[in-house]
N, C-alpha and C positions, 0 to 999 in steps of 0.2 A: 504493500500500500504506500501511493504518495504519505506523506509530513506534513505540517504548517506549512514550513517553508516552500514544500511544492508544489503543494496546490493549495489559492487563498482561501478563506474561510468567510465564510457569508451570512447574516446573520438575516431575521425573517423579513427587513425592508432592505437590505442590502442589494443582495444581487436578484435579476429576474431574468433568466435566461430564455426569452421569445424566440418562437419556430415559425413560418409559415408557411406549413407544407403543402404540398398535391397528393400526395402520396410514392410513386416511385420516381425520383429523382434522377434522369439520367444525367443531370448536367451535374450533379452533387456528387462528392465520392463519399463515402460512410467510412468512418476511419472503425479498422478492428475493434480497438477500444478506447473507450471516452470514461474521465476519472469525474467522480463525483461528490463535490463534497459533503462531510457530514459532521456533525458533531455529538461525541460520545458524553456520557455523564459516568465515570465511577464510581460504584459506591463499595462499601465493607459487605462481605461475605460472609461473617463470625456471629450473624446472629443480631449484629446489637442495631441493624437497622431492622426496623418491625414490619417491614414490605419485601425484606429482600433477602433471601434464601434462608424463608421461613416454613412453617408446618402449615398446610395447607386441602383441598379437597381438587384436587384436579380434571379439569375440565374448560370449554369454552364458557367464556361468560358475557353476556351481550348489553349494551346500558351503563356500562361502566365509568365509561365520559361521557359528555353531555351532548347535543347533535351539532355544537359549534364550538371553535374555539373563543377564548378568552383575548381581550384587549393585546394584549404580546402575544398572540397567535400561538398558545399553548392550550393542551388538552384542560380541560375541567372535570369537577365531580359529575358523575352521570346520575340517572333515579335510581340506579341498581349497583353503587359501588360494590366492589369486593376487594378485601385488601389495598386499595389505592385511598382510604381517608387522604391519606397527604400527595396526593398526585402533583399538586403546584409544585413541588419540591422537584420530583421526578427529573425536569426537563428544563431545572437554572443550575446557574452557579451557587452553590451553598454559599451562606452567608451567616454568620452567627448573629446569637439575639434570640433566637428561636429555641425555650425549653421543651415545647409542648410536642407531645407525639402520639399517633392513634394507639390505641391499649387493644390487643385481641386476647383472648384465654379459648382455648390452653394456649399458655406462651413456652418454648422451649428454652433452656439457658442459653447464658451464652456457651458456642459451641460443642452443644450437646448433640451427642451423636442416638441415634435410635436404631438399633441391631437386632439382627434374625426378623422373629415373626412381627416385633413390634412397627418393623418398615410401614403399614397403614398408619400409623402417629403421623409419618412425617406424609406422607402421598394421598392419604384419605381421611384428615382430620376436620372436622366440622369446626369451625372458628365462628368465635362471635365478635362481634366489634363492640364494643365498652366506651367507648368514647372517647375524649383525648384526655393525658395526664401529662401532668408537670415532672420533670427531671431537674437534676441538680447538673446536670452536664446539655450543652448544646448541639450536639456534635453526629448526633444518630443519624442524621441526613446529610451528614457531611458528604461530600464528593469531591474529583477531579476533572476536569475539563479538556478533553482531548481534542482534538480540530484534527480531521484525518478526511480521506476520500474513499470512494469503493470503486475498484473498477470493474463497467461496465460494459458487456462482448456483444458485438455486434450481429447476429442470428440470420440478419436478412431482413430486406424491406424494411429499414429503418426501425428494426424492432434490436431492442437491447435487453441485456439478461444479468443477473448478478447472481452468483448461485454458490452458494457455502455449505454443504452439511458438518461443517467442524469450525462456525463462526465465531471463535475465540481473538478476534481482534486485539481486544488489549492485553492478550499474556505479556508476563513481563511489564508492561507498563502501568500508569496508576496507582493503586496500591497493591499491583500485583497479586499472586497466587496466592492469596491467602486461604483458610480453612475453609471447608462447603463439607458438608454432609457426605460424597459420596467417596470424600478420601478415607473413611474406614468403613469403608463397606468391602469386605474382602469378598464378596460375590460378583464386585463389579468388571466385569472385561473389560473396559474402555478405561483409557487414559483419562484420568479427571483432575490431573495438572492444570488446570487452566484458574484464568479468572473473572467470574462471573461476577452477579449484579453487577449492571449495565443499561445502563440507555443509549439510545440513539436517536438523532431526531435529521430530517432529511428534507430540504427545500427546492423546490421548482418552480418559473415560472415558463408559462405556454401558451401559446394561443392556438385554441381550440381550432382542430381539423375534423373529417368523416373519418370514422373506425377507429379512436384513440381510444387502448384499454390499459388496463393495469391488471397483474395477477400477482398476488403472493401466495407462499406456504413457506410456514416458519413455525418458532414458537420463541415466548413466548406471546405476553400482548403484544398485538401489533393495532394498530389505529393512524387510516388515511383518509385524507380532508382535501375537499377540491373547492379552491373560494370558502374554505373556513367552514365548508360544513360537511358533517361523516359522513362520508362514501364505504369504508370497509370497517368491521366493527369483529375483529377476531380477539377481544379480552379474555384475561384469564390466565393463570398458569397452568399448560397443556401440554400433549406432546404435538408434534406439528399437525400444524391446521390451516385448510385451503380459504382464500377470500379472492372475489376478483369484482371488478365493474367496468362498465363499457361509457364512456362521456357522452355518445350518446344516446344513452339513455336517461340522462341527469337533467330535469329541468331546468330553464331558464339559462343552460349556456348557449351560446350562440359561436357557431364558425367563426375565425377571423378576430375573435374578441379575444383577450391576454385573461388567464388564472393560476391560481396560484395551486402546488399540488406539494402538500405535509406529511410526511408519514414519520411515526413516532413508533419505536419500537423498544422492548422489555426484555432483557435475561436475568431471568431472576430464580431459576432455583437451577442445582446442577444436578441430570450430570451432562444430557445433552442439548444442543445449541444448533438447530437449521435454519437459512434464509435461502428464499429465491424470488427473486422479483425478475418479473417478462413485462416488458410495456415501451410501448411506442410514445408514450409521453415525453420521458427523458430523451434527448437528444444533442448529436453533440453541437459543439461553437467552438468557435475563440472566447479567451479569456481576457474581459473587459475591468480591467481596475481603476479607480481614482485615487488619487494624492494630494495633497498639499502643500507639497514642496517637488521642486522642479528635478532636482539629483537624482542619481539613479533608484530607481524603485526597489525597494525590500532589502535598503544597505543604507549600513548607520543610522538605524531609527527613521527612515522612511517607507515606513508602513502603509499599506491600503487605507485608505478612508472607507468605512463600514458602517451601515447600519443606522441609527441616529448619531446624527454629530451636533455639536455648537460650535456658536459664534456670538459674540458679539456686538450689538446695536451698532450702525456706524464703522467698523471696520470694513475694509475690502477684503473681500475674500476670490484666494485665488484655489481652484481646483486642476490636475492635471491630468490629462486622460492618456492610460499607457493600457496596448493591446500585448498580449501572448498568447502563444499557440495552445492547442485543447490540451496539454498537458498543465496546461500552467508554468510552465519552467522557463521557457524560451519567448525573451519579450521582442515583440517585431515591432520593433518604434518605427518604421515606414509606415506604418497603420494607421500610426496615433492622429494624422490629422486625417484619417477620411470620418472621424469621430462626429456624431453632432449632438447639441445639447440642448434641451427646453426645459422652464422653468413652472411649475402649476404652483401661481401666489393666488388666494382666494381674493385678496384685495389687491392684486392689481398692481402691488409697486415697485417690485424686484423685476428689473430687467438687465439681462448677461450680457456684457460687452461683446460675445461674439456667439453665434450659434451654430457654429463649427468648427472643428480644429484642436489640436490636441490641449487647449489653454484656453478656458471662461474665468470670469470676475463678476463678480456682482456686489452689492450691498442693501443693507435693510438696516431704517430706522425706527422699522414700530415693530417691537419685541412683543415677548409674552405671547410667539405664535412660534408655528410649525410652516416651511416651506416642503417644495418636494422639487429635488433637480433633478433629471433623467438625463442620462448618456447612453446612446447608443450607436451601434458599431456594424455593420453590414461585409460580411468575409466577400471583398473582391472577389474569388473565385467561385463563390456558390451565393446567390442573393436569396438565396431560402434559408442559411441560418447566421441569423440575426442576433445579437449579443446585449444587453442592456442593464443596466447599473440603476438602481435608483436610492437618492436618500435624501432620507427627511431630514430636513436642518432644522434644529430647534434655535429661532434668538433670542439671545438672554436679554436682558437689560443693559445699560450704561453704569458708568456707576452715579452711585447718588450725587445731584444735582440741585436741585430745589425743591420747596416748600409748596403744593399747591392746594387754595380754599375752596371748597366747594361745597353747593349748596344741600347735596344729598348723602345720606350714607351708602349709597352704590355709587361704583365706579362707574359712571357711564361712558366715561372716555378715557380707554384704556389704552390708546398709544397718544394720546395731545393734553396739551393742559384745558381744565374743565373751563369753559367760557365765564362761569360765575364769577361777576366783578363788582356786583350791585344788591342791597340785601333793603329792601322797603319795609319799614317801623310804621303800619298807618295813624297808628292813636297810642296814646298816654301807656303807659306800659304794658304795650305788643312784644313777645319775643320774641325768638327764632334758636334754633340751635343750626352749626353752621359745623364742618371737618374740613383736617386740614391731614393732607399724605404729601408722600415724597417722590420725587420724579426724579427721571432722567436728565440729561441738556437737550432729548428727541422730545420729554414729556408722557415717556413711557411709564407709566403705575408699576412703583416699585413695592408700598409697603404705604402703612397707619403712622404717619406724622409722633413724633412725640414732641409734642409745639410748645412755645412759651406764647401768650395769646395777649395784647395791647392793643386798648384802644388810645386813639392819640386826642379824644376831649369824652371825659367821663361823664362830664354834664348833658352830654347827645343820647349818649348808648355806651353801657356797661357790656362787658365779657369775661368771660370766668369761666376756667375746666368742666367740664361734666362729670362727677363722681365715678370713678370706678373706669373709664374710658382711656386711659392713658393718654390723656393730654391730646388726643387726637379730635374729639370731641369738645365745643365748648356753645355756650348759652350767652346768647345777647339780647341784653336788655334796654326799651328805648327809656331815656330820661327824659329828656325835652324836644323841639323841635329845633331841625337842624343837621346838619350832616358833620362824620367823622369819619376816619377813617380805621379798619382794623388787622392787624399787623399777625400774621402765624410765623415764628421762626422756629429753626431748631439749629443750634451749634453754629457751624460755618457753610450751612446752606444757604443758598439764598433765599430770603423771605418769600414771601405772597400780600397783598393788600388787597381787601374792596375794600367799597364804599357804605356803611350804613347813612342811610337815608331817612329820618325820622320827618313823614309828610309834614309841612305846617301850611300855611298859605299858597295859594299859587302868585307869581311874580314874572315882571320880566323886567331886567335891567339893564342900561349902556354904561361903558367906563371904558376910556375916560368919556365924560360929556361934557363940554364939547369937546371936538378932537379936531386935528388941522391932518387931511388926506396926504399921506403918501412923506408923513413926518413923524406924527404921535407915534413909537415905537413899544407896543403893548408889554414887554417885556421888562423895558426897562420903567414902565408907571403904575402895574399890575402888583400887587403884592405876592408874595411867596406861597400862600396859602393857596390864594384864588388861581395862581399859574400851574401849583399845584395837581388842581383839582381840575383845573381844564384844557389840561394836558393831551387831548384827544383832540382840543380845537386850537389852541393858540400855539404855532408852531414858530423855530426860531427865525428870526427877523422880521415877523407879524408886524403890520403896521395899520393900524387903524382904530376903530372901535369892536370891541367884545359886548354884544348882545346875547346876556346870558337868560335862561326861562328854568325857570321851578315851576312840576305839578304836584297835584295834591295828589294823583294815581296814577298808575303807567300809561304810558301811549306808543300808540303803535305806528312803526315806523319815526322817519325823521318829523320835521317840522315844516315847514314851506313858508320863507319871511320875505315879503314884497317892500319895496322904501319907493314914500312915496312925500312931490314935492307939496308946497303948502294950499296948492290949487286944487291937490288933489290927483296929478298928472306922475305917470309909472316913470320913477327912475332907474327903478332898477328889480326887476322880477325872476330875477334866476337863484338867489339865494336860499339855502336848506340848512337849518341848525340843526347838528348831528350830535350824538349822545355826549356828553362833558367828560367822560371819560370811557373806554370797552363796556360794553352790556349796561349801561347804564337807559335808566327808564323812566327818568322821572330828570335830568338834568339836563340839558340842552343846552347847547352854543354855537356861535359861527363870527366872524368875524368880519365884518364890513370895511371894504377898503376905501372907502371916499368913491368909488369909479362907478360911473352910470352905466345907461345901455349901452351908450355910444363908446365906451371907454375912455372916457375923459373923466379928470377928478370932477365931482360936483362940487357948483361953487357955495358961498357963504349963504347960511341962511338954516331954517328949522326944517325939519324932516321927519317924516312918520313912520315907524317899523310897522308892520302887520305879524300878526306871528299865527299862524291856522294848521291843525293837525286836530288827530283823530284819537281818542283814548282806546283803550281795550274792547270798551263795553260799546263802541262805535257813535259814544256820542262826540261831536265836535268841541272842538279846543282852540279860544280866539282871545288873544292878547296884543296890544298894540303900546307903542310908546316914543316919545318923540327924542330927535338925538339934532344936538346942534352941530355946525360945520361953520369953524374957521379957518383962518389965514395966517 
């Protein structure tokens, strides 16, 4: 059998190797044998795992996982478990943390041997499943991870064959030969040197053609899934037992469309171990890998890109695409640019510098999502098998960046900052409670603020933490009429402000009045506060009059302010007072520059503002006021 190293390892969104056959291909040559990869799981054979070469009632057992896989595209509990309570275990990488393990009685020690007549203990024992118990050790489902291929013989007509009756893959390797049952059974003829408990799990992907079948016979469970849902259902610790299925007869697939094809397989008691798999599914290719780095592939830490990767918001990321031969061994860099690449972003924003060629780039600024790149690779000499890469990029976040306020406790906008910049108080103490999280520099939702919360005039509207909320949370209270503003920081982020707005009168005002056009420089006559706050309207080297409007409730949309002269004759009708600062709803301003229709300054003399807009509620909104013009 191929190694790691010679043939790459593929994990279930990793590699998808598409076919798109006729059936007998004369322009295709079928290579003898095509290596396939797989991935083993070892576990101990001593007993002290409680699923695996244990005391058992031998037989097929059907129902045993579920009719679909699980989110990571692993078998699940079925309605008829046997022996498999821990089946999630089966088919990862062990990871501690985990005391708990299924309890059956009779339980046998650890390796404890059962001799002469007593052999029905071990081969015909009735088990009950007790539920799961707590241990003082973690370690019962420990395993090893082995990444290896199987090679597959080519039969004729694109049909391929794997055939083992002495499937001992990992002797020697793992944690090797350890103790099984049948090494003191002095009745036994066969060589029972080996080492068992063992998984295997085996990924494909295919686009469906006429006449694609699968056939196994093996032991023990074996279990295969086409698009994530059971197709062969041979569970059970048995002696070899046949499964087979035809695609089509499987509903819902259709010719020409790509699936995905799982089979998960079991040795789990000793003393013997058969596999055969026939099927025209698997099929050979070239072998399509991605990189990250440009160097030669699979030397000095330049490893395949596999399976789910990250990245980081805002960085460029570069992928590189290197072809080898169906052994995996032999890289044919002539290849790499007949490569092409497409990207599936749900929203739209990641686009690849190039869609062909052995080198893409891309980047993403709104995290907290999953992308999918595809690379695929078409063998010049046969355009029937087709090679294809896929993986999902998770982006992370940036790192912490800013403070942002916002008006709800859901995150509605989870890659920008929340629009809320304006918080309306209508009457005498009205409150609100208001949160404040942390962002990226994209504006990506990173996490719950722990804020320090200021208001900058207490006499308007009070703010205060919310009990028990950590600081992310706080409550504002109106005092009087009048506006302030309120300030969320945490450390050396950068803050957030609105605007609390406590309604009182409606208003419209000019400043300076009078004003001489194309002189009065609002900037330098405006005070601090008022420039402030109308920051959305008085931009730097403004020069004129700031016609500012208070309402007593929101309105919709801008404003529409016409000036007119004292006859009553239109000087100037294009003007719109826009909110006094972002998302503001209740404050208004625009700035008049002395210049009429004509565009000439207008000369000395009194002038009329009109100011006309629509509230929420759609009734009309009409304030006027006069502004003088000097010289």
């Amino acid at each position: 059998m191929f190694g790691m190293n010679d043939c790459f390892s593929r994990g279930l969104f990793a590699v998808a190797v598409l076919f798109a056959c006729r059936g007998i291909f004369a322009s295709c040559e079928y290579p003898d044998i095509i290596y396939v990869p797989v991935t083993f799981y070892d576990y101990h054979s001593d007993r002290s795992n409680p699923e695996f070469e244990q005391r058992h009632y031998g037989q097929v057992r059907k129902n045993m996982v579920a009719q679909s896989l699980d989110a990571d595209s692993k078998p699940q509990i079925g309605s008829s478990p046997y022996m498999n309570y821990d089946i999630k275990k089966w088919f990862r990488p062990w990871s501690s943390g985990d005391y708990t393990i299924p309890y059956y009685t009779p339980k046998a020690g650890f390796e404890e041997f059962f001799a002469g007549d007593n052999w029905v203990k071990e081969y015909q024992q009735v088990e009950t499943y007790n539920g799961f118990i707590t241990l003082n050790t973690d370690t019962s489902f420990k395993n090893i991870v082995i990444h290896d291929s199987l090679p597959f013989h080519h039969k004729g007509n694109g049909v391929y064959e794997y055939s083992n009756d002495a499937f001992f893959p990992l002797d020697n390797r793992g944690f090797g030969n350890e103790w099984n049952h049948e090494l003191q059974n002095t009745n036994q003829p066969l060589n029972v040197h080996h080492n068992y408990s063992f998984t295997m799990e085996l990924h494909e992907t295919f686009v469906k053609k006429s006449g694609m079948t699968f056939n196994f016979k093996g032991d023990d469970d074996v279990w295969a899934f086409v698009d994530n849902k059971l197709q062969m259902d041979i569970g059970g610790i048995h002696e070899a037992a046949e499964g087979d299925f035809s695609l089509d007869k499987i509903s819902g697939l259709s010719n020409g469309k790509a699936y995905s094809l799982s089979v998960f397989y079991a040795e789990r008691h000793s003393a013997e171990s058969h596999i055969l798999i026939t099927t025209n599914i698997i099929q050979p290719r070239n072998n399509l890998r991605i990189y990250s780095s440009a160097g030669t592939p699979d030397l000095a830490g330049n490893n395949p890109v596999t399976g789910i990767d990250t990245i980081t918001a805002g960085d460029l990321t570069s992928l590189y695409a290197r072809v080898f031969d169906s052994s995996g061994v032999k890289w044919l860099s002539s290849y790499d640019a007949l490569v092409t690449w497409t990207v599936m972003d749900t929203m739209g924003e990641v686009v690849l510098s190039t869609d062909a060629g052995a080198l893409t780039s891309f980047l993403s600024t709104k995290a907290n999502r999953t992308i999918t790149l595809v690379a695929r690779f078409t063998d010049p000499s046969c355009s029937e098998f087709i090679s294809i890469v896929t993986l999902v990029i998770y982006i992370k976040t940036a790192a912490e960046h800013h403070v942002n306020i916002m008006e709800d406790s859901t995150v509605k906008y989870p890659y920008e900052d929340d629009p809320f910049k304006e918080l309306v108080l209508p009457f005498v103490n009205s409150s609100a409670y208001i949160y404040a999280v942390v962002r990226d520099s994209f504006g990506n939702y990173i996490r719950r603020a722990d804020a320090t919360w200021t208001s900058f005039d207490g006499s308007v509207a009070t703010v205060n933490p919310s009990t028990g909320s950590s600081f992310w949370k706080a409550y504002v209270k109106r005092v009087a009429g009048g506006s302030t503003g309120i300030k969320a920081a945490e450390g050396s982020l950068v803050p957030d402000t609105i605007e609390v707005v406590a309604a009182g009168s409606e208003n419209i005002a000019a400043s300076p009045n009078p004003f001489i056009p194309g002189v009065t420089d609002l900037n330098s006559v405006l005070s601090a506060s008022t420039l402030r706050f109308y920051d959305n309207v008085v931009t730097a080297g403004a020069k004129g009059v700031l016609i500012a409007l208070s309402v007593k409730r929101p309105l919709t949309g801008n404003i529409k302010v016409v000036i007119y002269d004292v006859v009553g004759n239109i000087v100037r009708d294009n003007l719109v007072a826009k909110p006094a600062r972002d998302g503001s709803s209740m404050k208004f301003g625009l700035v008049w520059d002395g210049v009429n229709r004509r565009g000439r300054y207008a000369g000395p003399g009194a002038y009329l503002a009109v100011a006309e807009g629509v509230y929420r509620d759609m009734s009309p909104f009409y304030r006027r006021i006069k502004i003088g013009v000097t010289r």
